[in-house]
N, C-alpha and C positions, 0 to 999 in steps of 0.2 A: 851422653852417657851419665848415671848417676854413681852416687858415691855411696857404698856398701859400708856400713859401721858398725863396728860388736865390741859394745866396751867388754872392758878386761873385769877380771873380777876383783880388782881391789876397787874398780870403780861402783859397785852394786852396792845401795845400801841396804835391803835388806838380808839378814841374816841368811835368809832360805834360800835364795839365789845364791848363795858360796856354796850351796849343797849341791852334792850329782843328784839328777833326775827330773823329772819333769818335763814340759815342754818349751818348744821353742817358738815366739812368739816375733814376726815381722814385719816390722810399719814401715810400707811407702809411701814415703811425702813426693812432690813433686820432685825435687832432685838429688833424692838420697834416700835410704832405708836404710833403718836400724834394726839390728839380728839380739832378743834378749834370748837370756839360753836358762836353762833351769825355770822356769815357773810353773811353781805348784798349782795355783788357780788362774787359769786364765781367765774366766768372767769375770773377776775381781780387778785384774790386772787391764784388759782390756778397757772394764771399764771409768779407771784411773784417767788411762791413757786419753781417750773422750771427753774425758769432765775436766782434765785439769786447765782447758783454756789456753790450748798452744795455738799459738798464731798461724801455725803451718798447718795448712791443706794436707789434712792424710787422705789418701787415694785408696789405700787398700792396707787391710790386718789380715795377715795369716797366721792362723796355727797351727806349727808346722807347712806341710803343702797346701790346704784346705786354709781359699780365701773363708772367711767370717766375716768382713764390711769392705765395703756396704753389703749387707744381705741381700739374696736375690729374692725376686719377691715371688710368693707362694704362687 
């Protein structure tokens, strides 16, 4: 079973994530997913999350319910 994680919002540093609205954006790594809530850009965000060189195997991004990666192919 993996391990479900949503930091809190004093842990967010951008400002715009403290704010209602937006979506909710969820990366499963091999033994855990993390839930960010509020983002205003997802292309932006997701593709942070991709470039910034995390050692961890992401398996799958959804936004909201709707996987986004890996994309399926046309």
């Amino acid at each position: 079973m993996s391990t479900h994680y949503k930091p809190t919002e004093h842990m967010r540093t951008n400002p715009l994530s403290k704010t209602e609205g937006g979506s909710t954006v969820i990366v499963q790594y091999s033994k855990h997913s993390v839930e960010y809530t509020n983002i205003k850009n997802t292309n932006a965000y997701i593709n942070k999350i991709l470039n910034e060189g995390n050692k961890q195997e992401i398996i799958a991004i959804y936004v909201g319910s709707t996987k986004v990666y890996p994309n399926s192919p046309a």
